[in-house]
MIDREN-353130 format. One record per residue: residue in three letters; x, y, z of N, C-alpha, C, O, CB in turn. Coordinates in steps of 0.05 Angstrom, whole numbers, plus 5000, padded with zeros to 4 digits. Glycine has a CB too. Layout:
MIDREN-353130
ALAXYZXYZXYZXYZXYZ/...
***
This chain:
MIDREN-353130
UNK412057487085413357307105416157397110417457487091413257017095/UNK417057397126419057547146421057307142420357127158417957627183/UNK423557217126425857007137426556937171426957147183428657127124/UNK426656727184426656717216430056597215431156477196423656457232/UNK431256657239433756527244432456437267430156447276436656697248/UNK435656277275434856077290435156257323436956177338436955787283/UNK433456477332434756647344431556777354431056857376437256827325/UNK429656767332426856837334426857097322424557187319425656837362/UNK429057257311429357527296429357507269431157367260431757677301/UNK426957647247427557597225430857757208431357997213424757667214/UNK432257627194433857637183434957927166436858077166433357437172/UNK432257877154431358067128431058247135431658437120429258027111/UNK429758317164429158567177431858817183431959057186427658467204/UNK433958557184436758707202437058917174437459157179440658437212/UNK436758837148437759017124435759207119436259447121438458857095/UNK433359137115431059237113431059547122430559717105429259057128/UNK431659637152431359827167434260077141434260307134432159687208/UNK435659887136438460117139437960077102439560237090442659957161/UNK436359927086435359987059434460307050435260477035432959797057/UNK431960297073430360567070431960757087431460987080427060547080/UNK433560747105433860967122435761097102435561337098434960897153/UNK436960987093439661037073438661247044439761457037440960647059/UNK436861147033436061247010434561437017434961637004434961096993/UNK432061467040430761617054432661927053431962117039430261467082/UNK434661907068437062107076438962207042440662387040439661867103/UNK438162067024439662107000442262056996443662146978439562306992/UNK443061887021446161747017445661567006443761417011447961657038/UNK448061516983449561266972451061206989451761327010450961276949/UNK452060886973454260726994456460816990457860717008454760426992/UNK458361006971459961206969460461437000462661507010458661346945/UNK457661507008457961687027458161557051458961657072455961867028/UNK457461287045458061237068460961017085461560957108455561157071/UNK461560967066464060807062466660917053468960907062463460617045/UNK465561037029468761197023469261007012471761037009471161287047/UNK468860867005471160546989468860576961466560636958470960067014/UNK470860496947470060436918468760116919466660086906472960456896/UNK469859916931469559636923466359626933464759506920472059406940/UNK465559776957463359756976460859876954458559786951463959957007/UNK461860056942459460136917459759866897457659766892460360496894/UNK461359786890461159546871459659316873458459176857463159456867/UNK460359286908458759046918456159196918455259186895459658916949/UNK455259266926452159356942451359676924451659896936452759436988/UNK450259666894449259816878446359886890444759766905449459696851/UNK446360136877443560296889441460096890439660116907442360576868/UNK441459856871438159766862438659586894436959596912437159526821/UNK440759446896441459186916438759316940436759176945445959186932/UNK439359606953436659746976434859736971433659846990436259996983/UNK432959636952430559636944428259486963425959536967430759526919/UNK430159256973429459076990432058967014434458977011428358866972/UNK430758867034432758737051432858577046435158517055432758707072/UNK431658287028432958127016434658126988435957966977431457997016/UNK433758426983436058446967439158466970440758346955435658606958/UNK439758606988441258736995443358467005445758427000440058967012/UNK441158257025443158047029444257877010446457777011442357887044/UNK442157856987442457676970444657886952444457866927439357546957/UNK445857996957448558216938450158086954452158116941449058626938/UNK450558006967452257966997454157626995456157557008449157947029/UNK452557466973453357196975455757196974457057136993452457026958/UNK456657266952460957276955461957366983464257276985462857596931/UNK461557446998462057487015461957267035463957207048461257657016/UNK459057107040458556867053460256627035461156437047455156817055/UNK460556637008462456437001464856457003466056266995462256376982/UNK466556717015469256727021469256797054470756947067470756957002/UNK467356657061467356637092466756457111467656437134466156777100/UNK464356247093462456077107464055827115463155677132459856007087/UNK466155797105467955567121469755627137471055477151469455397105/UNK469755807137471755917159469956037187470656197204473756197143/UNK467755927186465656007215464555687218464455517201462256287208/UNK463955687245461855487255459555507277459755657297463255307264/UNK457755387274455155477296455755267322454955037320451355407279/UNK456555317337456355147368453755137384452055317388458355297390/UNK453754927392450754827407451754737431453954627433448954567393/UNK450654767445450154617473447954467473445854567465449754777496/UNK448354207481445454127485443854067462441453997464444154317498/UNK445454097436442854157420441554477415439854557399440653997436/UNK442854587430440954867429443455087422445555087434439054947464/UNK442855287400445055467396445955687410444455867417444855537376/UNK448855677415449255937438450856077426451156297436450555877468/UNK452256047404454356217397455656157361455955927353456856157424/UNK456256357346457956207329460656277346460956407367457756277296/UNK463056127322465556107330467256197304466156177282466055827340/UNK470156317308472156437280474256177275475756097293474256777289/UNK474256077252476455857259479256057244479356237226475755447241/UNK481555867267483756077262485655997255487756107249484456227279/UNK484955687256488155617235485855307227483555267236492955527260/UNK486955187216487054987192486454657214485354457205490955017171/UNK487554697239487154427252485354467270485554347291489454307266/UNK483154637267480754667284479754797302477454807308480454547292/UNK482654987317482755107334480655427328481455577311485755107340/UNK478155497342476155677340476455857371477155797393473255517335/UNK475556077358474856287372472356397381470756457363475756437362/UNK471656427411468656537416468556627433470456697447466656397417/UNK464656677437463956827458463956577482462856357481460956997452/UNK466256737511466556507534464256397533463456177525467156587563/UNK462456707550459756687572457756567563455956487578458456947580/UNK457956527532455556417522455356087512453555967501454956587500/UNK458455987523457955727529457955607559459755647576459655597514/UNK455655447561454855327588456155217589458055237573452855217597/UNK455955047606456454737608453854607596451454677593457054637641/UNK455954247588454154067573454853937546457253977540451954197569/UNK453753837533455853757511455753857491453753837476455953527504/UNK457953977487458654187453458954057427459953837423461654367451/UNK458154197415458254057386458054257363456054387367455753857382/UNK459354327340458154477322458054367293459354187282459354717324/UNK454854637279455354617247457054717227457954947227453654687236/UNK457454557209459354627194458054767171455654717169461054417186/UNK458854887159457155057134457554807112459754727104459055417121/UNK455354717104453754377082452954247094452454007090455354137065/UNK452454407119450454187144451253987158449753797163448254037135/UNK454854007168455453657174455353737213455753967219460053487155/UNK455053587231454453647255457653577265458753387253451653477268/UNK459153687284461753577296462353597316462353837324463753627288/UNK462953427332462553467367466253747364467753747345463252977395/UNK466553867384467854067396467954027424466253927439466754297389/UNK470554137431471654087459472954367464474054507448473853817461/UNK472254427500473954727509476054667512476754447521473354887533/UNK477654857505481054847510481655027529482354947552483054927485/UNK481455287523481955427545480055737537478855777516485655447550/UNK480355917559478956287557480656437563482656387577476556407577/UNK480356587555480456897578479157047579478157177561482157077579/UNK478857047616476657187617475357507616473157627613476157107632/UNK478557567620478557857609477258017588476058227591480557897601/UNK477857857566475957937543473657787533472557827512477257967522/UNK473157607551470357367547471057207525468957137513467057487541/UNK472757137517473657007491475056717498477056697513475957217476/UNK473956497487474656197496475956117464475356217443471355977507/UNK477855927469478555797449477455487451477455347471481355847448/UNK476755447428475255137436475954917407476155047386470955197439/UNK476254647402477654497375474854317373473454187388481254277381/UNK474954407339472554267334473754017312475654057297470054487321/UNK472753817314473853557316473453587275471453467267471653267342/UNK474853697259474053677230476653797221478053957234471053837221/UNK477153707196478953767174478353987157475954057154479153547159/UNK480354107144479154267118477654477124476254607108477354097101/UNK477854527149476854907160478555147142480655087130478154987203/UNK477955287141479555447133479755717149477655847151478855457109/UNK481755827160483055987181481856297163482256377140487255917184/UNK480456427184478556677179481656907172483856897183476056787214/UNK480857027155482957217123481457477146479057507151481357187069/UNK483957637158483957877168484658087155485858037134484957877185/UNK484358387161484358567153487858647175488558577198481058707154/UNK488858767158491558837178491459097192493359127207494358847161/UNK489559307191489859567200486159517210484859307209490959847171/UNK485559717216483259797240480359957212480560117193485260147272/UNK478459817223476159867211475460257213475760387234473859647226/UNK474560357188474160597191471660697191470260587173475360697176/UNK470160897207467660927218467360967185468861047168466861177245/UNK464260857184461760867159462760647142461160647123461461207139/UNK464060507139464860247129462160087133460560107151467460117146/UNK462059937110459859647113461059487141463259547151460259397079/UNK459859327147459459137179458758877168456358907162456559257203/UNK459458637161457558437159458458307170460758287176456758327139/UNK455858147181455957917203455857727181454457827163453457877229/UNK456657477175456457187159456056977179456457017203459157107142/UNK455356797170454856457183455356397173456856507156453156297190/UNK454556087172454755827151452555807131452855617116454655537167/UNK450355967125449356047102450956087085453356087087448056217103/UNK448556157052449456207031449256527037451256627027448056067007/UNK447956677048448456927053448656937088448556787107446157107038/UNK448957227082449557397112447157387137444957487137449857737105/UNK448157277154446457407169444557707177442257747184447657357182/UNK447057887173445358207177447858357175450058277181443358287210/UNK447158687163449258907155448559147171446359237177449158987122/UNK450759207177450759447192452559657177452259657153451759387221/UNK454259817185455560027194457860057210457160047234454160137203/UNK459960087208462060157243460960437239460960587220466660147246/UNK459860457265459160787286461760857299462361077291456460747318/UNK463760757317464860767327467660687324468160447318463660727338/UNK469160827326472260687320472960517351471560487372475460987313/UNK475660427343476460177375477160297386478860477381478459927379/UNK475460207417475260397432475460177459474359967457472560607425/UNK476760227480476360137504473460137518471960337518478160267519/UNK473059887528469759927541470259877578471259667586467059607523/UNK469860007590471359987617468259767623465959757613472160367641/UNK470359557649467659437656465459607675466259827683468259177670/UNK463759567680460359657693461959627732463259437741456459277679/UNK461459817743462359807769461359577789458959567794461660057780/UNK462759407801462659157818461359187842462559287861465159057825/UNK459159127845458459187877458758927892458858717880455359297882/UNK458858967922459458787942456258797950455558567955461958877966/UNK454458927953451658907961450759067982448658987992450858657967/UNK452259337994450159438014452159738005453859797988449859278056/UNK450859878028451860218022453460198051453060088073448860538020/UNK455360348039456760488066456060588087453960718086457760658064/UNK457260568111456160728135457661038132459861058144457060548166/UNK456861198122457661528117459261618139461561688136454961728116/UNK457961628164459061698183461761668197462561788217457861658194/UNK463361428176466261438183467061358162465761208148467461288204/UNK469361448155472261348134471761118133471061028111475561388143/UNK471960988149472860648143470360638134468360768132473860388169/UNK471660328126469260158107467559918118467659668116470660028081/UNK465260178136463960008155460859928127459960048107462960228192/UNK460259668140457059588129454959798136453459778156455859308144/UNK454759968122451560098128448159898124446959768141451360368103/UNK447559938099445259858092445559678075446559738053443560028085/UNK444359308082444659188056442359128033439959148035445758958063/UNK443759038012441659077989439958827987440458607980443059127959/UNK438458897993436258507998437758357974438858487956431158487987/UNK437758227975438957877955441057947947441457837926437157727924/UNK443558157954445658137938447257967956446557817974446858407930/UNK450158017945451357827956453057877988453657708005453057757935/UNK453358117988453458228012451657998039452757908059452058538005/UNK448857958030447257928048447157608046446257508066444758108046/UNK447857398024447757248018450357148033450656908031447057237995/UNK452357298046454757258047454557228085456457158098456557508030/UNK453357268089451957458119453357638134454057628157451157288144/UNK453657838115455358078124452258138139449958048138457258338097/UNK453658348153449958548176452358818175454758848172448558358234/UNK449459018180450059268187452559388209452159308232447659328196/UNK455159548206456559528230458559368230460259418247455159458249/UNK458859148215461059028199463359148193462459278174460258948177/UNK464959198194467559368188469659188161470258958167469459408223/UNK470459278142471659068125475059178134475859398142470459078085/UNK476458928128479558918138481158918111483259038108480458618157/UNK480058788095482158608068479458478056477558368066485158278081/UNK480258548023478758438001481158347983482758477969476558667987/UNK481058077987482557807976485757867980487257887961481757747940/UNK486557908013488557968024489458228012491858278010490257748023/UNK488058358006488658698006488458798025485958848026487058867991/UNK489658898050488259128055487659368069489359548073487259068058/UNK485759378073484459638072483559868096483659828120482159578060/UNK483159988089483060218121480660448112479760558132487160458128/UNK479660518092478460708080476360448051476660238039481360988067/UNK473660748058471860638037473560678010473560477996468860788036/UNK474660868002476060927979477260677965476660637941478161117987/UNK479460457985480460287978478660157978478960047956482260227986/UNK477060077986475459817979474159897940474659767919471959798010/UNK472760137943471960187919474560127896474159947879470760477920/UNK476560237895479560167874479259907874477859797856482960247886/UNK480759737896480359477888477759267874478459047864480959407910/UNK475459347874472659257862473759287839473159107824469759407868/UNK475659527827474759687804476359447781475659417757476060087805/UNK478059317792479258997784477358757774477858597757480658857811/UNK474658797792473358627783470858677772470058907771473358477797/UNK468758367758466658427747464758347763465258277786466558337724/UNK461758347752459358287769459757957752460257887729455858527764/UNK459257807775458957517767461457447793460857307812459857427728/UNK463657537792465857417807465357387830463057417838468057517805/UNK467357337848467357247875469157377895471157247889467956997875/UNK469957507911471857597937471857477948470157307949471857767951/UNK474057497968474757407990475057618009477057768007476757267987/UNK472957668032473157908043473457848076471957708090470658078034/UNK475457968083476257958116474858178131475458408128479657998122/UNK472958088149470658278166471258238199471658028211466958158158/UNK471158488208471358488242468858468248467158558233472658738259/UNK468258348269464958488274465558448314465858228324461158198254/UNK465558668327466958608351468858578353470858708345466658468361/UNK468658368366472358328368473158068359475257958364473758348401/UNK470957988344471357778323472457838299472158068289469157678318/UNK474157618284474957758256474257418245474157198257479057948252/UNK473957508211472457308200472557278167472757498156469757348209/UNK472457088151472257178128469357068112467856878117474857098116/UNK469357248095466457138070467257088047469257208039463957348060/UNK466256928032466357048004464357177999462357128013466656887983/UNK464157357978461957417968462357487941464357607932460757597983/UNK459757397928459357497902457957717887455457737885458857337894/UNK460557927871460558137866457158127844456257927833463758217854/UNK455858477842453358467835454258727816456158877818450758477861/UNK452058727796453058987771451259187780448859177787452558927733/UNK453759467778451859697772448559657766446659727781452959817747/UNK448259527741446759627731443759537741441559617733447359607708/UNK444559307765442059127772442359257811442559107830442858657762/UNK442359507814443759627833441059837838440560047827447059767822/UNK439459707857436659767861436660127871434760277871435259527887/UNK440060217882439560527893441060677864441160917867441660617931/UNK442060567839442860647816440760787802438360787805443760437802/UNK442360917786440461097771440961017739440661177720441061437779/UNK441960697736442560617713440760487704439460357721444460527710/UNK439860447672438460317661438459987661440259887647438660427640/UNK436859827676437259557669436859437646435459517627436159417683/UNK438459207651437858997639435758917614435558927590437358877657/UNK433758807647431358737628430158917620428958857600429458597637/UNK429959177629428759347613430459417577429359477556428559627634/UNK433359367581433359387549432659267532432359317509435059417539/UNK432258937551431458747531428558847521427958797497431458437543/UNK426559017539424058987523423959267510421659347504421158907543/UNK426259467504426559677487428259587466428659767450427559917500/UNK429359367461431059287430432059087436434459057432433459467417/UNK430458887447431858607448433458507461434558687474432958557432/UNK434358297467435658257490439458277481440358257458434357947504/UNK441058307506443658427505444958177511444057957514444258677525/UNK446558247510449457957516449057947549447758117561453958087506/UNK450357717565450657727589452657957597452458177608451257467598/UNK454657807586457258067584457558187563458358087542460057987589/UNK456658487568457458677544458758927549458159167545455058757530/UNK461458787564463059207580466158997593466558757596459659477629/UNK467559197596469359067596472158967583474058847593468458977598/UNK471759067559474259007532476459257527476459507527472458987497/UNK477759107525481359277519480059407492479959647491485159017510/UNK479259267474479259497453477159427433477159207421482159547438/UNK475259597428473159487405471659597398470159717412471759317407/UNK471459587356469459807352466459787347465659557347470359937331/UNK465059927345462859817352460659907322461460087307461959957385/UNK458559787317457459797297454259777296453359627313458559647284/UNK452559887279449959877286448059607280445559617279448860107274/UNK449159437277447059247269446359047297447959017315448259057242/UNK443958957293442258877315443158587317442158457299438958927309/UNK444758437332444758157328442758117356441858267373448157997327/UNK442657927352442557707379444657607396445957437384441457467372/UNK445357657420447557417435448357147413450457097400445657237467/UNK445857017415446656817397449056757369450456557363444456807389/UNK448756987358450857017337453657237339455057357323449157097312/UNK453757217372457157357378457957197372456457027364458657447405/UNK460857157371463156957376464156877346465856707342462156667394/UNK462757037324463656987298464057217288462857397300461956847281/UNK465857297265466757487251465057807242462657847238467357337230/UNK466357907241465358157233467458297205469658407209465358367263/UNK466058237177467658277162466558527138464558677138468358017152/UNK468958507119467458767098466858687081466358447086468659007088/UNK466358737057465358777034467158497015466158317002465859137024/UNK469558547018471758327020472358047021473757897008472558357034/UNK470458007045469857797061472657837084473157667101469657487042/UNK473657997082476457977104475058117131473458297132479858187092/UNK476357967154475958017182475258317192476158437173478257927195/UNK474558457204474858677213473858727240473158937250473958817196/UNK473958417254473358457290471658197288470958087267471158807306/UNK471158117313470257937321468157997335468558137355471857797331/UNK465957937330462557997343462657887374462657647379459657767323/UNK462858077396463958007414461258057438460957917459466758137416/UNK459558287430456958227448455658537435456558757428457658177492/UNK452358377439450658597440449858847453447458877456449358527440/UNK451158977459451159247481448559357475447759477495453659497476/UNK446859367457444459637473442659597443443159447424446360107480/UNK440659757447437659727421440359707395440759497383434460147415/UNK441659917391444059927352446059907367447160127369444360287324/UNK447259727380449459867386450859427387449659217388449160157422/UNK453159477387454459187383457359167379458459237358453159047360/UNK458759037401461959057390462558867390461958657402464059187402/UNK465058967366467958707359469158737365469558977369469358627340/UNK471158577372473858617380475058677358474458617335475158407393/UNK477458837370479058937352481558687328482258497342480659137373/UNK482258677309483758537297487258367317488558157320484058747272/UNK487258627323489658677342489158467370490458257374489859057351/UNK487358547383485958397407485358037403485457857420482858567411/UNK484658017379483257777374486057617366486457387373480657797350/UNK487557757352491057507347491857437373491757207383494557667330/UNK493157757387493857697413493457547430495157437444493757807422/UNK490557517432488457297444488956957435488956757449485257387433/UNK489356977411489956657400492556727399491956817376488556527369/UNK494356757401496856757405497156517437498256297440497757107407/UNK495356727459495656677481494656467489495656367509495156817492/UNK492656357478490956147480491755867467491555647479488456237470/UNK492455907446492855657435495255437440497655507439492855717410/UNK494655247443497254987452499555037449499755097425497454717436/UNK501555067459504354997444504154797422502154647419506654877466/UNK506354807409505654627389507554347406508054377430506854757352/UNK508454117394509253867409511953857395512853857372507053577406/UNK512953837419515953877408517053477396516253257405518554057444/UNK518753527377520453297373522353167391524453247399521753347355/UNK521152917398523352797420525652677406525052507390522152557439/UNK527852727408529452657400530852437416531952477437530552847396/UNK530652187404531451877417534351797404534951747381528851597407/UNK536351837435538951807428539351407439538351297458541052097448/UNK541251287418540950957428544051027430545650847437539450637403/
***
């Protein structure tokens, strides 16, 4: 019998794979870490099994599990969260909270309603206050994770969710190119409407063929070139504001920008097809100032919570599932800056002169 999360992925499986691949290849956790403490934690026998391996892992979920929480919508789970100081204030994945009413678990099972404060959307990261005492503010690493290092994801369990690896040092992830929804008309410089893409937003917008664009969100423009630069600002999901001649009419749309990757004349891999080659991916997974990336398989479901070592100390924040092994954190650096920026002023003292 396979352990189930609350996600439909068995648990046991995430260690399981990197048990045998490891010993298979005749690496120890020496070769692959370089750290002494990482052989101490996780001894040759711990690979024998993937529940072994988690169950080596508990110190780690006990110098972590209060310092995370599971957020629900609805009742239904979308994300964990990093708490970052002591009065409640948490860190997560934006995109993966809807709307509706939030609430999260606490690690001993207590349920606590939570409220949004504020995001940014730059790095998909929301700050949100969960209504409880006695959190304890997630213990960071002060310098940058080093490729072949242990990876662990924790919850509010007595153990880990799943172990990986950093593959990748922090790295900028540029976002996925913005489309407006049709192709160019070739035959001139400017940035006339050629051909539009059935259901994008282009056509949803009622741009038509022969359309000439003026200004994208009072930019503007004279050449296809500039239209492409300015897109390069935004993501698929957002919105423009685009000023169109058509005759000797002039006019505006909005329209809403469409991704590369769902870009029917692209030669990029979708979506749903990765979901049915390794599971399904984050909504947003591209896009970040800086983050390294690591092989373990989560689910969307469990971004928005820590990515730590052997330690239990921070080493990025689980920020989205990119591809079949592939998965990034934000960087240590990225994630303060971020709560720096996010969080309340504190309330100043009024001083009452009689």
């Amino acid at each position: 019998m396979r352990a189930k999360l609350n996600g439909g992925l068995g648990r046991v499986g995430f260690a399981r794979g990197w048990a045998g691949r490891l010993w298979a290849l005749g690496l120890g956790v020496w070769a692959l870490s370089g750290m002494a403490q990482d052989a101490a934690v996780l001894a040759r026998q711990h690979f024998r099994s993937g529940e072994g391996t988690l169950a080596a892992l508990t110190s780690v979920s006990a110098a972590t599990r209060h310092s995370i929480v599971k957020l629900q919508v609805d009742g239904l789970t979308v994300a964990l969260g990093t708490v970052m100081d002591s009065r409640g204030l948490v860190l997560t994945k934006a995109s993966e909270i809807r709307p509706g009413k939030l609430t999260c678990w606490l690690a001993g099972g207590r349920e606590v309603e939570a409220e949004w404060v504020a995001a940014d959307e730059s790095e998909d990261v929301a700050l949100v206050r969960v209504q409880a005492e006695g959190l304890r503010p997630m213990a960071w690493v002060s310098g940058e994770a080093k490729v072949g290092q242990w990876a662990i994801t924790p919850g509010i369990e007595t153990t880990p969710h799943a172990i990986g690896i950093v593959s990748a040092p922090a790295r900028p992830i540029r976002a996925q190119r913005a489309l407006l929804g049709f192709q160019f008309d070739l035959s001139t410089t400017q940035p006339k409407v050629g051909e539009l893409l059935s259901g994008y937003g282009a056509e949803h917008a009622g741009l038509q063929p022969g359309d000439v664009i003026l200004a994208v969100n009072e930019m503007a423009v004279a050449e296809r070139e500039q239209v492409v630069e300015v897109l390069r600002e935004f993501r698929a999901g957002q919105t423009v504001r685009v000023r169109i001649q058509r005759g000797a009419d002039e006019f505006e749309r909005e329209v809403r920008l469409s991704s590369v990757s769902t870009d029917p004349f692209g030669a990029g891999l979708s979506r749903g097809r990765s979901r049915r080659m390794g599971g399904e991916v984050s909504t947003r997974a591209e896009g970040f100032e800086s983050v390294l990336q690591h092989d373990t398989v989560l689910p969307p479901w469990l971004c928005g919570g820590p990515l730590v070592n052997v330690d239990g100390k921070a080493i990025g924040l689980n920020i989205a599932r990119a591809g079949r092994v592939a998965t990034y954190a934000l960087s240590p650096r990225v994630v303060q800056g971020l709560f720096e920026s996010l969080r309340p002023a504190p309330a100043r003292a009024v001083k009452v002169i009689k």
